[in-house]
Every structure is written in structure tokens, then in C-alpha cells.
C-alpha positions as CSV (number, residue, x, y, z in Angstrom):
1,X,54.6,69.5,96.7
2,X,56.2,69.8,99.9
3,X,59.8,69.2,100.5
4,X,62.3,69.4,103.2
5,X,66.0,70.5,102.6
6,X,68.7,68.7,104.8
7,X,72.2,70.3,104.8
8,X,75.0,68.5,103.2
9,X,78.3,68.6,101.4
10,X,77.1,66.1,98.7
11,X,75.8,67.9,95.9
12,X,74.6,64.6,93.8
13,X,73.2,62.5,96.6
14,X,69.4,61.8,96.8
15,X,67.2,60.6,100.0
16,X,64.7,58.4,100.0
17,X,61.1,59.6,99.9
18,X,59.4,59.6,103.4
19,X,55.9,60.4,104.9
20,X,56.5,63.9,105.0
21,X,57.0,64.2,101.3
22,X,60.0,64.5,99.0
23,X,63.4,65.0,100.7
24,X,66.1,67.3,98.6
25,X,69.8,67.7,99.9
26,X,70.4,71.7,100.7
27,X,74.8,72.1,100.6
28,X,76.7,75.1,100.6
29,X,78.6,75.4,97.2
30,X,81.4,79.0,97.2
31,X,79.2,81.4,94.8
32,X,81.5,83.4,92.3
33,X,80.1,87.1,91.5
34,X,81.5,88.8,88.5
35,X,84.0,91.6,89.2
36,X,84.6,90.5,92.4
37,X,88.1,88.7,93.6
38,X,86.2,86.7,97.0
39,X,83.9,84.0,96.2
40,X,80.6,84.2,98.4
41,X,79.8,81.0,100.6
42,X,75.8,80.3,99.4
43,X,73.4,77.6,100.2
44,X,72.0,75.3,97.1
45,X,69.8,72.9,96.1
46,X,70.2,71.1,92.7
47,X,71.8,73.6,91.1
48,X,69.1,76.5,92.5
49,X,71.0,79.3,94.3
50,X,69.4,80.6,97.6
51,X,69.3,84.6,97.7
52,X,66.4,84.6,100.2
53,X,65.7,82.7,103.1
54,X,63.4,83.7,105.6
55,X,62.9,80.6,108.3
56,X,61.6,82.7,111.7
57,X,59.2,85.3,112.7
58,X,61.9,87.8,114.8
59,X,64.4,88.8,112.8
60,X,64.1,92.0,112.2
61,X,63.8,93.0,108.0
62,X,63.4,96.7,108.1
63,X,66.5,97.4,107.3
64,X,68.5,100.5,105.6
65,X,69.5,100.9,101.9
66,X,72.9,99.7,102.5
67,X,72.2,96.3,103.4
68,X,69.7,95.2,101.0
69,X,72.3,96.1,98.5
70,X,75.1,94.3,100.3
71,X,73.2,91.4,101.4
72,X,72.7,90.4,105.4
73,X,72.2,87.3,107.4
74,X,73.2,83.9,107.7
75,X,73.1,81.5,105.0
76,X,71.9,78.8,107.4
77,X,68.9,81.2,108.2
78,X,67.2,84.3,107.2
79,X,69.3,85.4,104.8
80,X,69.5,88.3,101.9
81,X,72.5,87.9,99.6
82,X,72.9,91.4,98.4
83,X,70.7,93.2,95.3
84,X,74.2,94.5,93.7
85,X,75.7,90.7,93.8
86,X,72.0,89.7,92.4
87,X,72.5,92.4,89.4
88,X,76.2,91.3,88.7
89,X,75.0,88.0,88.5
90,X,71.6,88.1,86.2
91,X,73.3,90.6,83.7
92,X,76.5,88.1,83.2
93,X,74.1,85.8,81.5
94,X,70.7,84.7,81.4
95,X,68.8,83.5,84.9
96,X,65.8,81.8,86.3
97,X,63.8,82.8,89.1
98,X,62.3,80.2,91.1
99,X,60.0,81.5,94.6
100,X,59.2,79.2,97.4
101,X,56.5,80.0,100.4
102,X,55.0,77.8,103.0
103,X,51.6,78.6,103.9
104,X,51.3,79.3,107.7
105,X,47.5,78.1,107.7
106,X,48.1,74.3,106.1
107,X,51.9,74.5,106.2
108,X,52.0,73.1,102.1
109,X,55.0,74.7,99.9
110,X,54.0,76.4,96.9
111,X,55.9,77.9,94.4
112,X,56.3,80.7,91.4
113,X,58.9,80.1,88.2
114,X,59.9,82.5,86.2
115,X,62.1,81.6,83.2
116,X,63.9,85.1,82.6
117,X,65.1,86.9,86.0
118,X,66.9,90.1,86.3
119,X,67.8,92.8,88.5
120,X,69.1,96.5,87.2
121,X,71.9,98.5,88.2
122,X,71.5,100.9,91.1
123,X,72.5,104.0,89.4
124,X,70.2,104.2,86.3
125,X,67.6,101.1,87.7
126,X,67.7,101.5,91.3
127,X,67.5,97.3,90.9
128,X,64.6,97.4,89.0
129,X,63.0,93.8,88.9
130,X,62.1,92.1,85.6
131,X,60.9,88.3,85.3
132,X,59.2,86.8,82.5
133,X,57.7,83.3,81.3
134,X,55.8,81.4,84.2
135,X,55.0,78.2,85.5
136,X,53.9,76.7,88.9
137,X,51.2,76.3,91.4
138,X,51.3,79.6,93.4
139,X,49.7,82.4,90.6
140,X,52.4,84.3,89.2
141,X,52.7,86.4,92.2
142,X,55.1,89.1,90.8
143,X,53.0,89.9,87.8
144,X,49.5,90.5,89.5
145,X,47.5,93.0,87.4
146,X,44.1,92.5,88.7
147,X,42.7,95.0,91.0
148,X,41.8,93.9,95.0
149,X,38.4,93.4,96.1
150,X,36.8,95.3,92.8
151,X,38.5,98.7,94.4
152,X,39.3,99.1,90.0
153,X,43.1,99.8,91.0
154,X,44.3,97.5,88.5
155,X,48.0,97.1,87.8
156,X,48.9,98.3,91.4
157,X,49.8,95.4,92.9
158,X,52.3,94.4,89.6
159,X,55.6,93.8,91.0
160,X,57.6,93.2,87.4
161,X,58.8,96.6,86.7
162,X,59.5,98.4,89.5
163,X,62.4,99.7,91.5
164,X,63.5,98.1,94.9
165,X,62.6,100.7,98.0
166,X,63.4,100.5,101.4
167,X,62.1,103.1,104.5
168,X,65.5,105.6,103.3
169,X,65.1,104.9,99.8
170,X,61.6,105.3,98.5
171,X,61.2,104.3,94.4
172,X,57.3,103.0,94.9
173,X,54.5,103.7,92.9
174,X,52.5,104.6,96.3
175,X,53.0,108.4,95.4
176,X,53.5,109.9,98.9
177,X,53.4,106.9,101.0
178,X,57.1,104.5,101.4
179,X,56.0,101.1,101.1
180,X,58.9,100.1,103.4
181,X,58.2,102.3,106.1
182,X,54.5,100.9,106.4
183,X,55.2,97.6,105.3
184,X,58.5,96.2,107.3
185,X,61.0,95.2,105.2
186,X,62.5,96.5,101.8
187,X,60.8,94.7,98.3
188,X,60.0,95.3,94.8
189,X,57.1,97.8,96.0
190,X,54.4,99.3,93.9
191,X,51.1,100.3,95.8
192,X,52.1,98.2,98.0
193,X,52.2,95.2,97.1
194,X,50.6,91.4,96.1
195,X,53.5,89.6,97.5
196,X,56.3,90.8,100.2
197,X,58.7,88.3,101.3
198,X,60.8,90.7,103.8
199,X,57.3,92.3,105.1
200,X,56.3,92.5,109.0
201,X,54.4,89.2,109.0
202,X,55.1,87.7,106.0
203,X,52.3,88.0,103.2
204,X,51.4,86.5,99.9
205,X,48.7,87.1,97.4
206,X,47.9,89.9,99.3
207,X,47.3,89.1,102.7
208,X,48.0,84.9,102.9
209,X,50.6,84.5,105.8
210,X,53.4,82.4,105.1
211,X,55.7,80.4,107.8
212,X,58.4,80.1,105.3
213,X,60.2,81.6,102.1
214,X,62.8,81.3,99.5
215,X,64.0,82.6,96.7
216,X,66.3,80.6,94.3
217,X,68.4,81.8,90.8
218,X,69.9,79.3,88.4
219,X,71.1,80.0,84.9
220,X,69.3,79.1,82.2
């Protein structure tokens, strides 16, 4: 389904359907992340809270360590809110994962849901992803095991597992290669990657561009 997300104060309103599909209010709600005193100003849609937004093609996602950890951007556009907010927040209590990404080709939304979502510490986990229980339209992106193009590397492109890299921190499965470095953009690497939502481009399932992307946490 495709939807378009207007921005709003009112959390409970609803717009009428139009041509161009279902219509969802997008409103800024004050996030509050465990152990820290500041609440964090966050974008949301029915209850859904938006940790990645990517909406253009030049902002620049090769970025260092530190900020993938702190979070970067502008909630009103390409955005990242931090992988040490993310792990304060999934190991307070349980989350869901929900991923977004318009196709560049037919410009139709599709979208990935995981059930349980969770992010490691840095020290011992270097925010090690782990999702479980699927549902939606777009393949389980984060959990491909398959090989590509009968090359019989199966398992390489399985997101779930692995530690976050980025082109000064390299925790991929690629061996010698940094994902990040070649790639664009920190992620979830393995060898390389199925889906990359910060990469040079954009890509999913592979090599499917996508215009747009989100991704969404809400607790269970």
C-alpha cells in the first residue's frame, strides 16, 4: 500500500482517503530515552517511532563511528536517531521493528515487520542487530539466507546477527574488505549486504534502488 505522511500536531486525527492512496498524519511527539535527563524531539506516526529517514539522494551517509552512535540529521528529513539511544530504548522493554522503502522504478511503498527488535550495547555487542517474527510484503529483507545468483554463498547476505560497521569501525563478515568503505554509509553489514538503507544509492534486495526509506520502532 502506498501512503503519504503529512506533518501535524494531532496525534489522533485521520484524513480522508484520496487518489494517491491512504493518507496517515506524521507529528513530532518529545521521545524519552532511558538514563537520559533531555527528552529527544522524534517524528511519529500512529504510535511508530521514526529512527530512519532517508527522503533525498545528496546527503552525504558515509559518516564516522561517532555519529551513527549519537544520531544525525533532521527529523524533518534524512535523519539517523543514534544506535546508543536505539539500544537504551529496545533493552528497556520489548520493541517492534517496522521497515518502509519506496521503489525508485514504480515508486510503490513496501514494507518489512519484525515483531522482536533489538540493538546490543557497544562495548560487548558493538549494536549487534537482532529481529525476529515477520510479516509484510517486501521478503524479510534482514534475514536473507539464500545465496545470490547460485554463487553458493549462502547465509552472507543475513543481516540478523551482526554488528553495526562503519568505514573507522569495521565488525563485517567481509573478512578483509569494510563494507562501509565500499558501500557508503554505515549498516548492519555482513558480506555485504541484501539490504542497505544508508548505502551510496540506496539498495534493496540486493541491488533494487529505492527513492525512499524508513525505519519505525514501537513497543510491543
Amino acid at each position: 500500500m502506498r501512503h503519504l505522511y503529512i506533518d501535524t500536531p494531532c496525534a489522533n486525527k485521520y484524513l480522508s482517503a484520496l487518489a494517491t492512496g491512504f493518507v496517515a498524519l506524521k507529528y513530532t511527539v518529545n521521545l524519552h530515552i532511558p538514563t537520559q535527563s533531555n527528552p529527544v524531539p522524534v517524528k511519529s506516526v500512529h504510535g511508530w517511532i521514526i529512527i530512519h529517514q532517508r527522503v533525498s539522494y545528496t546527503f552525504d551517509w558515509q559518516l564516522p563511528w561517532a555519529k551513527y552512535k549519537g544520531g544525525f540529521g533532521s527529523i524533518d528529513a534524512d535523519f539517523w536517531l543514534g544506535l546508543e539511544k536505539v539500544h537504551l530504548l529496545t533493552s528497556s522493554q520489548p520493541y517492534r521493528l517496522r521497515v518502509e522503502v519506496q521503489y525508485r522504478s514504480s515508486s510503490l511503498w513496501y514494507s518489512d515487520e519484525y515483531w522482536s527488535f533489538k540493538i546490543g550495547d557497544e562495548l560487548n555487542d558493538k549494536y549487534r542487530l537482532a529481529v525476529s517474527g515477520y510479516s509484510g510484503d517486501a521478503g524479510d529483507e534482514l534475514r536473507y539466507v539464500s545465496d545470490i545468483g547460485g554463487n553458493g554463498n549462502f547465509g552472507d547476505y543475513n543481516h540478523n546477527g551482526m554488528k553495526f560497521t562503519t568505514y573507522d569501525q569495521d565488525n563485517d563478515g567481509g573478512g578483509g574488505e569494510n563494507c562501509a568503505t565500499s558501500r557508503g554509509g554505515g549498516w548492519w553489514y555482513n558480506r555485504c549486504y541484501w539490504v542497505c538503507l544508508t548505502c551510496a544509492g540506496g539498495h534493496y534486495q540486493g541491488a533494487v534502488l529505492y527513492a525512499e526509506s524508513r525505519m519505525m520502532i514501537k513497543p510491543q
